[in-house]
C-alpha positions in Angstrom: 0.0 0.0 0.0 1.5 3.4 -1.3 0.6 6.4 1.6 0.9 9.8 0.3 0.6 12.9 2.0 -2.7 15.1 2.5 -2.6 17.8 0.1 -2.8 20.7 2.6 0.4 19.2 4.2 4.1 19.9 2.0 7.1 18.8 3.3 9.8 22.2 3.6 13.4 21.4 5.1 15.1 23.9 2.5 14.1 27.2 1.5 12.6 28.1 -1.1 15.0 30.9 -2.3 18.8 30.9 -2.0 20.0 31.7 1.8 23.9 31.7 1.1 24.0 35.7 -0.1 22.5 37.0 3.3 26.0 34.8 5.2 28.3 37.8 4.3 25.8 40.2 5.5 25.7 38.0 8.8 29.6 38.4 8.9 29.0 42.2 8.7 27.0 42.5 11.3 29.3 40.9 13.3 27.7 37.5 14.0 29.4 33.8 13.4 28.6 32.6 9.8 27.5 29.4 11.3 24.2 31.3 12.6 22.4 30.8 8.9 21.7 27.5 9.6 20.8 28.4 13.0 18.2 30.9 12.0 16.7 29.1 9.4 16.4 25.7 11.5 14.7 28.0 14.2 12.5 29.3 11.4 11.3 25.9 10.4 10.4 25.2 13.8 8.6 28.2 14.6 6.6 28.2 11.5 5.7 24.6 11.8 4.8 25.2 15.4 2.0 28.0 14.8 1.5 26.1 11.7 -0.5 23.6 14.5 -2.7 25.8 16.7 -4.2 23.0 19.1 -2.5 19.9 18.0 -1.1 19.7 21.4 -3.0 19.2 24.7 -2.4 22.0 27.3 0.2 21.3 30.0 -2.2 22.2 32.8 
């Protein structure tokens, strides 16, 4: 049996435009050039967590 995904639900783990040009601009500023991949894995994470209002049950 062949599962596919919903068709509200698309898989993201790269960006859909280049990210390497804004790394010099991160050097500029003064920060490490590791913290691209920082940013954007922190992006992905935030996004996909207020992509899911309610999808969790509360703590309390």
């Amino acid at each position: 049996m062949t599962m596919t995904a919903p068709a509200d639900r698309v898989r993201c783990d790269e960006a859909p435009f280049p990210l390497e040009p804004l790394r010099p601009r991160i050097v500029e500023i003064g920060q490490s050039p590791h913290l691209l991949e920082l940013c954007f894995t922190r992006l992905l994470r935030d996004g996909i967590a207020l992509s899911y209002p309610n999808s969790y049950p509360p703590f309390a």
